[in-house]
Biopython code that builds the backbone (N, CA, C, O; Angstrom):
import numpy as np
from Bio.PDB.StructureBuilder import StructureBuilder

atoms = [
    (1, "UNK", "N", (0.832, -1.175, 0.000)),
    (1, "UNK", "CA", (0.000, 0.000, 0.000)),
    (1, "UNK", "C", (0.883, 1.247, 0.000)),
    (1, "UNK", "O", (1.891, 1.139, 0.698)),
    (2, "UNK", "N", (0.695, 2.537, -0.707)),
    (2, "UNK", "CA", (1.048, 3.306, -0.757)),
    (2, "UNK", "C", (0.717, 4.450, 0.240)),
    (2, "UNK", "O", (-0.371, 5.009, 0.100)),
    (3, "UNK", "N", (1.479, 4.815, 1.147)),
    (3, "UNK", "CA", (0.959, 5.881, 2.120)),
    (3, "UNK", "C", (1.802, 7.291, 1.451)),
    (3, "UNK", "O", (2.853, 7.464, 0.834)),
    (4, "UNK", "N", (0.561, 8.251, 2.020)),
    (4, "UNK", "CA", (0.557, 10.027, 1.854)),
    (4, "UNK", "C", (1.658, 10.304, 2.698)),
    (4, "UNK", "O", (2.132, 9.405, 3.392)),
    (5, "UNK", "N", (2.152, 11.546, 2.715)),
    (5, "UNK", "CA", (3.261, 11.821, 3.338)),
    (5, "UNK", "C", (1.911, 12.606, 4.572)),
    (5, "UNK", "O", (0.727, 12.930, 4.482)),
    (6, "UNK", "N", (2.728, 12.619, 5.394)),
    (6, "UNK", "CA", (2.020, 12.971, 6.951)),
    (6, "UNK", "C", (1.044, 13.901, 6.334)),
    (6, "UNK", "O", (-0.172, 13.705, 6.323)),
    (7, "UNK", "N", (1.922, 15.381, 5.592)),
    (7, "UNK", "CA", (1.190, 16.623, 6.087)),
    (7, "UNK", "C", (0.056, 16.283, 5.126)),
    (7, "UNK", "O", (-1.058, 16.619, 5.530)),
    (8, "UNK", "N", (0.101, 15.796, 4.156)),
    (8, "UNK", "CA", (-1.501, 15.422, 3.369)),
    (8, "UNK", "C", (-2.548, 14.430, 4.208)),
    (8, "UNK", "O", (-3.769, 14.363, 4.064)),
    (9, "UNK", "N", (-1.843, 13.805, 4.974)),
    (9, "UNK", "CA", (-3.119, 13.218, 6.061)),
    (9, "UNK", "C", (-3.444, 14.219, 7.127)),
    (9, "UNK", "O", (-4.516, 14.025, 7.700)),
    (10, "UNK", "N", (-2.665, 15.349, 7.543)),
    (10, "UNK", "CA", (-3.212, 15.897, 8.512)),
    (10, "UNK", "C", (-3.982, 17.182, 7.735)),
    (10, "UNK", "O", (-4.682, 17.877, 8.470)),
    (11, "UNK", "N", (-3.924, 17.482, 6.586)),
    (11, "UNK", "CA", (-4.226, 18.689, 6.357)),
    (11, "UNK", "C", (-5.683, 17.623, 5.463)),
    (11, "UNK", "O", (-6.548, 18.473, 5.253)),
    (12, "UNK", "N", (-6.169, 16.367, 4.972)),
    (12, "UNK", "CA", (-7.097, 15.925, 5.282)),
    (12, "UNK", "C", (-7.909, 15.553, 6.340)),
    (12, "UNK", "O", (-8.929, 14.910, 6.094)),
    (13, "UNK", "N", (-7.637, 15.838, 7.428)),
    (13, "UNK", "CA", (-8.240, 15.502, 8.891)),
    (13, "UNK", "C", (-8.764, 16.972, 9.126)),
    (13, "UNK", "O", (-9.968, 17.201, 9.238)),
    (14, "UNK", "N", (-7.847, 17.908, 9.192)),
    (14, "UNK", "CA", (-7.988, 19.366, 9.194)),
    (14, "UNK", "C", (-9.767, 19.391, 8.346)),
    (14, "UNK", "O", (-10.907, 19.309, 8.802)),
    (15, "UNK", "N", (-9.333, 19.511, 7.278)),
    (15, "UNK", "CA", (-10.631, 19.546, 6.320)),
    (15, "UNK", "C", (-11.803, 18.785, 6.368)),
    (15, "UNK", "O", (-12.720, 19.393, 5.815)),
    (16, "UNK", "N", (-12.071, 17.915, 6.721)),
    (16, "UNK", "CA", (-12.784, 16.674, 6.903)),
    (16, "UNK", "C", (-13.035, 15.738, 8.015)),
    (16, "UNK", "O", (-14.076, 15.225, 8.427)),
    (17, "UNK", "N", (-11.944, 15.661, 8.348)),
    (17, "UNK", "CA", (-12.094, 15.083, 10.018)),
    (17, "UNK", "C", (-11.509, 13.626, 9.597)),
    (17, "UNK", "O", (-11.453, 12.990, 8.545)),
    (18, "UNK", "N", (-10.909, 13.314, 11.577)),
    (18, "UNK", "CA", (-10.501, 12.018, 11.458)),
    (18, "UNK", "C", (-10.700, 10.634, 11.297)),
    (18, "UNK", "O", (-9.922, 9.680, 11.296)),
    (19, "UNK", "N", (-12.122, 10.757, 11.140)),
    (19, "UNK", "CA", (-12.784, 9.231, 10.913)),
    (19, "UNK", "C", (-12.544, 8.886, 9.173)),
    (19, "UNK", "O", (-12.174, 7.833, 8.652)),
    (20, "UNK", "N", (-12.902, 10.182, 8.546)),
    (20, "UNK", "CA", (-12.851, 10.080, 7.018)),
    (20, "UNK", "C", (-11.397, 9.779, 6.674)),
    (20, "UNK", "O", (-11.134, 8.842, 5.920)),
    (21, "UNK", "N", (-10.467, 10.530, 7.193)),
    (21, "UNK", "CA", (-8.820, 10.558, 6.814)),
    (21, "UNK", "C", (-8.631, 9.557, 7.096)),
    (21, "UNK", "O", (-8.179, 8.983, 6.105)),
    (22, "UNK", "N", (-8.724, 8.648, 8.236)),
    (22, "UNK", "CA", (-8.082, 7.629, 8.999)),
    (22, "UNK", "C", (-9.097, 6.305, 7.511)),
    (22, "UNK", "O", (-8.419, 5.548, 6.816)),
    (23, "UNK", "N", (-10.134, 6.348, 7.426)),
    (23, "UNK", "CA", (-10.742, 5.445, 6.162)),
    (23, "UNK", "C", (-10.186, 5.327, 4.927)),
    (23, "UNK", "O", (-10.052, 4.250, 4.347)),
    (24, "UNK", "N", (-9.756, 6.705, 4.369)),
    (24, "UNK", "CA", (-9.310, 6.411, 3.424)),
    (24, "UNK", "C", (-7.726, 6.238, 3.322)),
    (24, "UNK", "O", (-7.307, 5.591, 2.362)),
    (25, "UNK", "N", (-6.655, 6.856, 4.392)),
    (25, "UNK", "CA", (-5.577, 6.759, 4.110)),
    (25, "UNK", "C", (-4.940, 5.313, 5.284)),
    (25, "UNK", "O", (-3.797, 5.094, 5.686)),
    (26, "UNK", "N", (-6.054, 4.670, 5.507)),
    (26, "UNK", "CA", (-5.765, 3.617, 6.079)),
    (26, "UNK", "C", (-4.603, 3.814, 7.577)),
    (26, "UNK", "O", (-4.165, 2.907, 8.284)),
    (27, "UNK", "N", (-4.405, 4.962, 7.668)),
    (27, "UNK", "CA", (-3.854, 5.227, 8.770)),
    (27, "UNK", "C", (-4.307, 6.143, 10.194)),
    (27, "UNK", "O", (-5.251, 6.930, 10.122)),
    (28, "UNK", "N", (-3.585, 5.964, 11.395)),
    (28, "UNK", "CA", (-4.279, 6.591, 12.586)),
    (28, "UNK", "C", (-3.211, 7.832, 12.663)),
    (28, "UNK", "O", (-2.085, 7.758, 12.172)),
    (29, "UNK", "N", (-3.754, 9.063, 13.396)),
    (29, "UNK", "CA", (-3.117, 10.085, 13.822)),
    (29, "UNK", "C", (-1.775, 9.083, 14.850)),
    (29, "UNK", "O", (-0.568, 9.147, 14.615)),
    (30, "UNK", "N", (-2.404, 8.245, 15.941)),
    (30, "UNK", "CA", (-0.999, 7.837, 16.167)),
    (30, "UNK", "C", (0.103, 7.161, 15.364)),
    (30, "UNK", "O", (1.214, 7.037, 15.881)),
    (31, "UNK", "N", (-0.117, 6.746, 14.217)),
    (31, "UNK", "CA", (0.741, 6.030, 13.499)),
    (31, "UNK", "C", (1.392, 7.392, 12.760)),
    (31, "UNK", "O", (2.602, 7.391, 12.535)),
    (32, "UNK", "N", (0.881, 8.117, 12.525)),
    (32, "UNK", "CA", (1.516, 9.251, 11.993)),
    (32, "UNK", "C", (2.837, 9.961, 12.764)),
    (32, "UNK", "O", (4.051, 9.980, 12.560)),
    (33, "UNK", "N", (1.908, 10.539, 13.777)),
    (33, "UNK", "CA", (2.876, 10.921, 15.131)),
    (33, "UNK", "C", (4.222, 9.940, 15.528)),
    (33, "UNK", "O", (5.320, 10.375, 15.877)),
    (34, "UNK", "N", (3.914, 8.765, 15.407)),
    (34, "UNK", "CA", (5.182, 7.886, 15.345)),
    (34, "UNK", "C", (5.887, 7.862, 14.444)),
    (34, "UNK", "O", (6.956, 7.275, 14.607)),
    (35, "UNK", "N", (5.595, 8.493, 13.097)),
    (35, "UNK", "CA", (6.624, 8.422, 11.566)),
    (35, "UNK", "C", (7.312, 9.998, 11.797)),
    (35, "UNK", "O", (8.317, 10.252, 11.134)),
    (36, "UNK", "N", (6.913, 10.777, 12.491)),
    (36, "UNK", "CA", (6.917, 12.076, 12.712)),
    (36, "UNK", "C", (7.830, 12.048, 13.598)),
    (36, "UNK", "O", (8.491, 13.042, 13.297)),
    (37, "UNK", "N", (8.485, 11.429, 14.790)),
    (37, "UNK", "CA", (8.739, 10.949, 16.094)),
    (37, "UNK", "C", (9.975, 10.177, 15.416)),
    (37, "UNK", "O", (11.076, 10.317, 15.949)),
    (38, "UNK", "N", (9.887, 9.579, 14.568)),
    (38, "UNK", "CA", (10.781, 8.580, 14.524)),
    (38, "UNK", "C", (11.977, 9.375, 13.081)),
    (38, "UNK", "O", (13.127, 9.035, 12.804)),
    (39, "UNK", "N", (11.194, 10.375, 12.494)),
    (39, "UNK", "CA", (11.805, 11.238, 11.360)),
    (39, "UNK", "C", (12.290, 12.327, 12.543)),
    (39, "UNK", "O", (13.328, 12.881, 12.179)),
    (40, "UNK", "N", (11.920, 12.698, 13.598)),
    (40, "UNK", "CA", (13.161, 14.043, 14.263)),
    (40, "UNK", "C", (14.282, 13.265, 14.681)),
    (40, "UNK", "O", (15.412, 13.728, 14.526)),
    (41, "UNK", "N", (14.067, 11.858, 15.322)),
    (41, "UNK", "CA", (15.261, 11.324, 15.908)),
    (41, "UNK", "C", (16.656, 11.557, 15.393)),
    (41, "UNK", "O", (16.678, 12.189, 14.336)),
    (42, "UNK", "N", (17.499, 11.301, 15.743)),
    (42, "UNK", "CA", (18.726, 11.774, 15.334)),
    (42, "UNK", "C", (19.418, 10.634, 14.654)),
    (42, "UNK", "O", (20.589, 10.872, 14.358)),
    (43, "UNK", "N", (18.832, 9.120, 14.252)),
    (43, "UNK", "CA", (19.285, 8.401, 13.024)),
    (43, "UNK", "C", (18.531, 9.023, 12.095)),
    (43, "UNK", "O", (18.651, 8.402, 11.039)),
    (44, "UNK", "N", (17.665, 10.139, 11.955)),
    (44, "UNK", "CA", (17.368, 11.010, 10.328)),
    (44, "UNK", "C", (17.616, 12.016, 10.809)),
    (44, "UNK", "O", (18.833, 12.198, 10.788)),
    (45, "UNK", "N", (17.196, 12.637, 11.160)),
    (45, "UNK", "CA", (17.628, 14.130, 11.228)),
    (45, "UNK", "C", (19.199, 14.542, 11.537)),
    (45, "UNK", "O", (19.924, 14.058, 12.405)),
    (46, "UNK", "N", (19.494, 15.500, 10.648)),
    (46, "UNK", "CA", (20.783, 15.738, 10.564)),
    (46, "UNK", "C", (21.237, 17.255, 12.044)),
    (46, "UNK", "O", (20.546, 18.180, 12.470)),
    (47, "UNK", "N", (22.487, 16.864, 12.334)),
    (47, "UNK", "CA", (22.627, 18.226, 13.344)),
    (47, "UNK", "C", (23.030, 20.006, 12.135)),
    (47, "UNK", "O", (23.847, 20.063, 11.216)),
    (48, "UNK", "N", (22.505, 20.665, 12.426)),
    (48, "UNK", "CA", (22.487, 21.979, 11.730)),
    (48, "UNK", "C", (23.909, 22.479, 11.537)),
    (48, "UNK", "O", (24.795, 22.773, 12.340)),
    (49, "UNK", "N", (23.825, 22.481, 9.951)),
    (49, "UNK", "CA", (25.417, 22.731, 9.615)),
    (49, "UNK", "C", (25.999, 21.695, 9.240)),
    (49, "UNK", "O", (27.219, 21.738, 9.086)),
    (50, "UNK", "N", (25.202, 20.370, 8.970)),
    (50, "UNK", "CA", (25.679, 19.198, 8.452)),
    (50, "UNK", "C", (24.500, 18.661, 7.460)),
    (50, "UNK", "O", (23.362, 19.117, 7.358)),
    (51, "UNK", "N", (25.124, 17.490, 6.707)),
    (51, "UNK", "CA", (24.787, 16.685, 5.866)),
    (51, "UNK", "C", (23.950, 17.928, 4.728)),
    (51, "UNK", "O", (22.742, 17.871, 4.496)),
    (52, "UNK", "N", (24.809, 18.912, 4.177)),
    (52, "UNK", "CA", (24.917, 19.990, 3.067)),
    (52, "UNK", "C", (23.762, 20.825, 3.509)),
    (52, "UNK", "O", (23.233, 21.503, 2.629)),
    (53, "UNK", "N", (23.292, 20.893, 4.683)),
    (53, "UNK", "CA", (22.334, 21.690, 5.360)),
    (53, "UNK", "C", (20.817, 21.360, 4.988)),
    (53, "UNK", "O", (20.049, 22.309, 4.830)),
    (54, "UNK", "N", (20.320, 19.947, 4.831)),
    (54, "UNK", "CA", (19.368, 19.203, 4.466)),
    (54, "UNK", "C", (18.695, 18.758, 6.014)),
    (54, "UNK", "O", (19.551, 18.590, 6.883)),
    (55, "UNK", "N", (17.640, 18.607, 6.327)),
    (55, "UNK", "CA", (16.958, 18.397, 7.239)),
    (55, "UNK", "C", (17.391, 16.447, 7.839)),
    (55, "UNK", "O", (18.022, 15.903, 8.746)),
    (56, "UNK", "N", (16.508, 16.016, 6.554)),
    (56, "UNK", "CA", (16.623, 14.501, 6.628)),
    (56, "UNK", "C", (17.896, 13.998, 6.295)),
    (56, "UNK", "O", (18.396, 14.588, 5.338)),
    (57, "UNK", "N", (18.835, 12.759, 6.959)),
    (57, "UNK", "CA", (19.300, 12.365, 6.039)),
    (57, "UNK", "C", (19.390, 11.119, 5.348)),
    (57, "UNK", "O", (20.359, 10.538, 4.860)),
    (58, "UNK", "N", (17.978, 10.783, 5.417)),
    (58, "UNK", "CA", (18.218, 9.109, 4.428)),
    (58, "UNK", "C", (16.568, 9.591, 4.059)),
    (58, "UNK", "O", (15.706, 9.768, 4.920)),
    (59, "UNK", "N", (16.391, 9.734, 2.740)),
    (59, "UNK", "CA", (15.185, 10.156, 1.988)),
    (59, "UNK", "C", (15.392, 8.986, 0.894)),
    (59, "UNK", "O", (16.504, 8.478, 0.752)),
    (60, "UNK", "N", (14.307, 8.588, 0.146)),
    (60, "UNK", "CA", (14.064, 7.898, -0.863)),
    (60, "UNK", "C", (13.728, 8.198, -2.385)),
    (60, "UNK", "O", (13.051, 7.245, -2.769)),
    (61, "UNK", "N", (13.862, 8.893, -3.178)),
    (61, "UNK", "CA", (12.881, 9.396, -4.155)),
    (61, "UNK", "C", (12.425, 8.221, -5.019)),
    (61, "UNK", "O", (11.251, 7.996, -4.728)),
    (62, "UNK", "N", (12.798, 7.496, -5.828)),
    (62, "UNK", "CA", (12.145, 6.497, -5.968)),
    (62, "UNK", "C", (12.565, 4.710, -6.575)),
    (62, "UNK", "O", (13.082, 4.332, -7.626)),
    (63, "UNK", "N", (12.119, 4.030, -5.500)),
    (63, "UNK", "CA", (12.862, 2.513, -5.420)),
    (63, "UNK", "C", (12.577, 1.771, -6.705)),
    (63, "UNK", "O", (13.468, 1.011, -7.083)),
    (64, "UNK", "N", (11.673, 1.847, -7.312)),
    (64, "UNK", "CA", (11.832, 1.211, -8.577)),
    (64, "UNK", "C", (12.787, 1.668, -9.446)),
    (64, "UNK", "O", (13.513, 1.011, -10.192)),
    (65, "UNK", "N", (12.729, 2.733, -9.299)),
    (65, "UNK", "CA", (13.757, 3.395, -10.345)),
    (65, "UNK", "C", (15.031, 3.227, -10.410)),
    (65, "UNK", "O", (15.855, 3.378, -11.312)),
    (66, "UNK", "N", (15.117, 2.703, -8.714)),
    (66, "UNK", "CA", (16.741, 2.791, -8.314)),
    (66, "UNK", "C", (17.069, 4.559, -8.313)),
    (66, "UNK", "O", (18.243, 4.708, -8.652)),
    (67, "UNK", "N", (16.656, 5.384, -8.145)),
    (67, "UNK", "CA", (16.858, 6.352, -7.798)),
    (67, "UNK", "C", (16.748, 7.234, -6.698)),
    (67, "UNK", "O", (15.746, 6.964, -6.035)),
    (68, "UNK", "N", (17.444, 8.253, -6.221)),
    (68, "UNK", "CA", (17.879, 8.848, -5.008)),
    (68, "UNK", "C", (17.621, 7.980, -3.701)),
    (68, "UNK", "O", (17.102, 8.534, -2.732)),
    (69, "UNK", "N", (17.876, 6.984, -3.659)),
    (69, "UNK", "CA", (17.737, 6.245, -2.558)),
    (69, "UNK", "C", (18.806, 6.537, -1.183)),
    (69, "UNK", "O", (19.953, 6.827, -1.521)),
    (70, "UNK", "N", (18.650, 6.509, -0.300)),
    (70, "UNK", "CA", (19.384, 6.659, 0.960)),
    (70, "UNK", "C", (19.738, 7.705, 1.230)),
    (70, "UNK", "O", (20.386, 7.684, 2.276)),
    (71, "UNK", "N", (19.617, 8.920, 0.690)),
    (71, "UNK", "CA", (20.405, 10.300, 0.542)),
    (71, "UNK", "C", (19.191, 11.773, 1.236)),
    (71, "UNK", "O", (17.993, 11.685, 1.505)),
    (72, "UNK", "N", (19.956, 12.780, 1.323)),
    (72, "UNK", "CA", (19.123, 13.688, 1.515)),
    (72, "UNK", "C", (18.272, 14.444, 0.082)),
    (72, "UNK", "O", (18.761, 14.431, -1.048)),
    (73, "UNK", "N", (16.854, 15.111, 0.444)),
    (73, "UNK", "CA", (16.278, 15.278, -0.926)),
    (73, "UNK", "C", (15.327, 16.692, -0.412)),
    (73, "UNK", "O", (14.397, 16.694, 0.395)),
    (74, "UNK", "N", (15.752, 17.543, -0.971)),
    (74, "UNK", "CA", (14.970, 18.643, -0.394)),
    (74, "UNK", "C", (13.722, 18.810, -0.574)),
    (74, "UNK", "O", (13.282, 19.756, 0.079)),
    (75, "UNK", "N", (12.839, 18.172, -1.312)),
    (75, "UNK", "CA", (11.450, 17.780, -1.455)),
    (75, "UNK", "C", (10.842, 16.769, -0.022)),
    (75, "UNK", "O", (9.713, 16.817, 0.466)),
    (76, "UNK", "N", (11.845, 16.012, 0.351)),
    (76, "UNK", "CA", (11.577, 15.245, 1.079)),
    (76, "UNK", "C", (12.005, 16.506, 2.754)),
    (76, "UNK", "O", (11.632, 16.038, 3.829)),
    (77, "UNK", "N", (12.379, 17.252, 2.780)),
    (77, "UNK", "CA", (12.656, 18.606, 4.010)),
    (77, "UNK", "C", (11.116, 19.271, 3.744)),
    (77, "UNK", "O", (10.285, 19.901, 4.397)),
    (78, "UNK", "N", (11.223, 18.879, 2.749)),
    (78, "UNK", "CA", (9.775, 20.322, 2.868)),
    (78, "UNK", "C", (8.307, 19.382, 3.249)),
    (78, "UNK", "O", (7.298, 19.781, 3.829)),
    (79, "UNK", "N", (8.585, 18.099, 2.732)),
    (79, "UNK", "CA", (6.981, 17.398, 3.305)),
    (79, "UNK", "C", (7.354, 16.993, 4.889)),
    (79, "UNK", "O", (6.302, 16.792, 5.496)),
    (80, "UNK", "N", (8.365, 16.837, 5.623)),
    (80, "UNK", "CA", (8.631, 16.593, 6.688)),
    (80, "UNK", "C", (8.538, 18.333, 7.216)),
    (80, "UNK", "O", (8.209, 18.133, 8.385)),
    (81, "UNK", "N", (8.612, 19.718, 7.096)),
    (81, "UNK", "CA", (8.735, 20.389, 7.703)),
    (81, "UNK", "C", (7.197, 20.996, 7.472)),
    (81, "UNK", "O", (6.748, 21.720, 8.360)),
    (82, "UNK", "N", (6.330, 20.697, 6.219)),
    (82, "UNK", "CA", (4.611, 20.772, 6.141)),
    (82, "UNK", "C", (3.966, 20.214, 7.429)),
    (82, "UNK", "O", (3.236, 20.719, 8.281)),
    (83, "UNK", "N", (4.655, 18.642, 7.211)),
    (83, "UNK", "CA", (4.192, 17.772, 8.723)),
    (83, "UNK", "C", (3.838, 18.614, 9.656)),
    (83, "UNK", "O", (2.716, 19.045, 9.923)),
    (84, "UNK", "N", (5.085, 18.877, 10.249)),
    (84, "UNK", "CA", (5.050, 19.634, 11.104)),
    (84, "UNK", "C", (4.360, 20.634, 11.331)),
    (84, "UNK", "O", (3.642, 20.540, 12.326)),
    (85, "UNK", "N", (4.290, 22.080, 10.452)),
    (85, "UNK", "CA", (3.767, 23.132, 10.806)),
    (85, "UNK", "C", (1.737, 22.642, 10.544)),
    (85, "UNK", "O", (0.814, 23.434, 10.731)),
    (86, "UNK", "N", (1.617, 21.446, 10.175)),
    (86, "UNK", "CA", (-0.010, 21.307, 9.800)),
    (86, "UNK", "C", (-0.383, 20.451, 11.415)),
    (86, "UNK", "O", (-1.475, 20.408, 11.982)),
    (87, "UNK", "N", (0.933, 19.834, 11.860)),
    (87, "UNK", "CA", (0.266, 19.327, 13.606)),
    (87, "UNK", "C", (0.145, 20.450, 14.139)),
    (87, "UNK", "O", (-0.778, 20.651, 14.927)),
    (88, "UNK", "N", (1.053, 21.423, 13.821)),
    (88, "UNK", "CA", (1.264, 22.617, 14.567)),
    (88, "UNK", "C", (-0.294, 23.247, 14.925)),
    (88, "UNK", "O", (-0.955, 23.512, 15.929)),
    (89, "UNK", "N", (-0.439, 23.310, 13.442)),
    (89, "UNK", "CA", (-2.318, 24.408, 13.201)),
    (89, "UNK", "C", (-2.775, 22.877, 13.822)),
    (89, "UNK", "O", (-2.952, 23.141, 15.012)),
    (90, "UNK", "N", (-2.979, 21.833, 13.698)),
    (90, "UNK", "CA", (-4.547, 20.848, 14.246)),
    (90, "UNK", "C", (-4.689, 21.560, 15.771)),
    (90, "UNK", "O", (-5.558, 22.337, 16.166)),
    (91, "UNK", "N", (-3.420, 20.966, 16.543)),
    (91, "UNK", "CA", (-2.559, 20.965, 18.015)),
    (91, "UNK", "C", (-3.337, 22.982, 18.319)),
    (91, "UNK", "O", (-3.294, 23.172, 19.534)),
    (92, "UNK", "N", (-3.766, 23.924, 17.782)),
    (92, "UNK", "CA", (-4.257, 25.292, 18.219)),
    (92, "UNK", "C", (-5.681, 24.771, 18.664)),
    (92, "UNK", "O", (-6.509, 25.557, 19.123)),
]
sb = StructureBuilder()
sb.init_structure("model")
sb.init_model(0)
sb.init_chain("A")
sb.init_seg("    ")
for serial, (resi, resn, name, xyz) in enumerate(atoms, 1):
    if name == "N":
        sb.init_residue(resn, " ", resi, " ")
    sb.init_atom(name, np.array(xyz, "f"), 0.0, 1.0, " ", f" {name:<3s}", serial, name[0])
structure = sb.get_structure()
């Protein structure tokens, strides 16, 4: 199964609510919060001023392809830092 990156499940919960989000994206706000939890830890997240000043550092862009695998990807900083600022607005 293919899962949404966090901030599109929370900014569907936002809009719609969590019974609908959690139905269709087959996932719970806690399972989220744990991908969220487990992406600040410090086996991904890089310390500031390292790994070329990229947030994450083991991103995927895409496995069939064999492409950008294991590396940092600044597409992949910006849906991890959406995450965030969309728990931010639910969490008001």
């Amino acid at each position: 199964m293919i899962r949404p990156p966090k901030s599109v499940l929370l900014q569907y919960i936002y809009d719609y609510g969590l019974d609908k989000a959690a139905s269709l994206f087959h996932i719970d706000i806690e399972t989220a919060d744990k991908i969220m939890k487990t992406l600040s830890s410090p086996a991904y997240r890089a310390e500031v001023g390292t790994n070329g000043n990229f947030i994450l550092m083991h991103s995927v862009g895409s496995i069939p392809h064999g492409a950008e695998i294991d590396v940092p990807l600044n597409y992949a900083d910006y849906y991890f830092l959406e995450g965030i600022m969309r728990k931010r607005d639910l969490e008001k």
